[in-house]
Each structure stands twice: as structure tokens, then as C-alpha cells.
C-alpha positions as CSV (number, residue, x, y, z in Angstrom):
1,X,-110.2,-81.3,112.7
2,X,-106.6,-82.2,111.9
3,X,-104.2,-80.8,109.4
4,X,-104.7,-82.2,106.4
5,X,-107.8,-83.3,106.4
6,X,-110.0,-83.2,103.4
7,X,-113.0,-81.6,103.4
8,X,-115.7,-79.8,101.7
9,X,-116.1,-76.1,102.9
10,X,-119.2,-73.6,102.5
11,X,-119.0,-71.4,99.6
12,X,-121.2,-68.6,98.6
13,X,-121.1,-68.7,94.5
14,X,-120.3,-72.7,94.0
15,X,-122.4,-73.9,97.8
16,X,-119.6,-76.3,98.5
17,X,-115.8,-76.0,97.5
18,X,-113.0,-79.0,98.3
19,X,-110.4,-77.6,100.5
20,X,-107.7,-79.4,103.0
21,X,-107.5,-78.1,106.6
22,X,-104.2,-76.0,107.3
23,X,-105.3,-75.5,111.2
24,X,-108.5,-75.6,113.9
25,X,-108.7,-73.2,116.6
26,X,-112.0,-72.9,118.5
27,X,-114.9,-72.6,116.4
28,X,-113.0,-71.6,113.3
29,X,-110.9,-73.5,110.7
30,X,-108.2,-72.6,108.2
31,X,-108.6,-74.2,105.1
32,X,-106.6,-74.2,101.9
33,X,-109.3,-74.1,98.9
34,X,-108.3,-76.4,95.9
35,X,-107.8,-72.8,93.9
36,X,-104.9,-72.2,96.3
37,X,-107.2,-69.7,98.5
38,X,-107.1,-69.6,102.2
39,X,-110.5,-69.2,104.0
40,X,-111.6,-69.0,107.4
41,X,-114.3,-70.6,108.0
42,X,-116.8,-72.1,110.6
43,X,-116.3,-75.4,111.6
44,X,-120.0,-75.7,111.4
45,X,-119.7,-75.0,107.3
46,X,-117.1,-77.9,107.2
47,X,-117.5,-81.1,106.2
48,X,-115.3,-84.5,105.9
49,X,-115.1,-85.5,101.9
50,X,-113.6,-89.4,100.8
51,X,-109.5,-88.8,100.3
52,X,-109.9,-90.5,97.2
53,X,-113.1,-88.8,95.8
54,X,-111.8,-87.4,92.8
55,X,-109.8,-90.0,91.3
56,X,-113.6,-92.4,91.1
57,X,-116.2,-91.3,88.9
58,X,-119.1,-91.1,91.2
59,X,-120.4,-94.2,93.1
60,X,-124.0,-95.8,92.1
61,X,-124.8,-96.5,95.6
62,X,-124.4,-93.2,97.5
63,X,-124.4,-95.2,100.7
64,X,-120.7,-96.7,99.6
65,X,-119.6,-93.1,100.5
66,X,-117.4,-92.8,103.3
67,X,-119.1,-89.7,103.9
68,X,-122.8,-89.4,103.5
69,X,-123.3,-85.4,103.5
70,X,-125.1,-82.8,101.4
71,X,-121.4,-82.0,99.3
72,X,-120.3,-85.6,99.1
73,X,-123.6,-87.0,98.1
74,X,-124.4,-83.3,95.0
75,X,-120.3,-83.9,94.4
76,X,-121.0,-87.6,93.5
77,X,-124.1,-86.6,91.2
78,X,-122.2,-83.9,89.4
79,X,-119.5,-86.5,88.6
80,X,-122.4,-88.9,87.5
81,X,-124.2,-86.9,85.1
82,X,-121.2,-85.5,83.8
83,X,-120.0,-89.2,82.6
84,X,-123.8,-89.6,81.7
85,X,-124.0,-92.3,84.3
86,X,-127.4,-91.2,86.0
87,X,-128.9,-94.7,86.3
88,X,-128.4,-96.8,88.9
89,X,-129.8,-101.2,88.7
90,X,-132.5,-102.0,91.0
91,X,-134.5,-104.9,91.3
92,X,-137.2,-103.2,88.8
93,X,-134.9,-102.8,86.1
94,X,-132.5,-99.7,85.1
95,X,-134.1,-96.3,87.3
96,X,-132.6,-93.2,86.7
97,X,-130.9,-91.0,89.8
């Protein structure tokens, strides 16, 4: 992984945190937490997340994610039911999500 990159790292008390990657070395990568915190962590426990995930409000089709993975895909209904947007159009009519 390159510096820089955003991406969604393993965390024990919130399961996955947004972080950016300061450096790679092996199995292990450096990332910078979005509370400021570095973390070492496994590149196995990494991620990729969308650049632009937090300025959107959540997709309604979770396969318009850049990146279809356990965080990006609980990140995107977190940001959904928070704007009460838990419905998605079908050809049935309004299902909810």
C-alpha cells in the first residue's frame, strides 16, 4: 500500500476505523487513524475505502462502491440510517435495506 492511501483499518472497540497509510513494510502497515493516532497494524486488517466517502451520504446501490468490503459496505449503512435513508427502489416498489 502507498502513502496516503485511504483505508479502513481493524479496530477492537468501533470494528473498523478510517485511517490514511503513513508507510508499508512487509506484512505491517503504519496508519494515521482519523483521531490523529498512529497504529500498526496487519496489512491483512486493512482495507481500501472510496477517497470521497465521507463527503456522500451513503449510496443506495452498494455495488456503486468503489470498494465493496465489510467496512465500506456497514460504513455506507451507518451513513444511511443516520439520514433515515434505509430504503432503496426496486422493481416491487420501495424495500427497506
Amino acid at each position: 500500500m502507498r502513502h496516503g492511501t485511504k483505508v479502513w483499518v481493524h479496530d477492537r472497540d468501533s470494528a473498523w476505523i478510517p485511517a490514511e497509510v503513513l508507510e508499508s513494510s512487509g506484512k505491517n502497515v503504519t496508519v494515521a487513524t482519523a483521531s490523529g493516532n498512529k497504529v500498526i497494524a496487519l496489512l491483512e486488517n486493512v482495507f481500501p475505502r472510496d477517497a470521497d466517502e465521507d463527503e456522500h451520504g451513503g449510496v443506495e446501490d452498494m455495488t456503486r462502491l468503489a470498494y465493496l468490503n465489510e467496512p465500506g459496505v456497514l460504513y455506507n449503512l451507518r451513513k444511511r440510517y443516520v439520514l433515515n435513508d434505509i430504503y432503496v427502489s426496486s422493481s416491487e416498489g420501495i424495500i427497506g435495506i
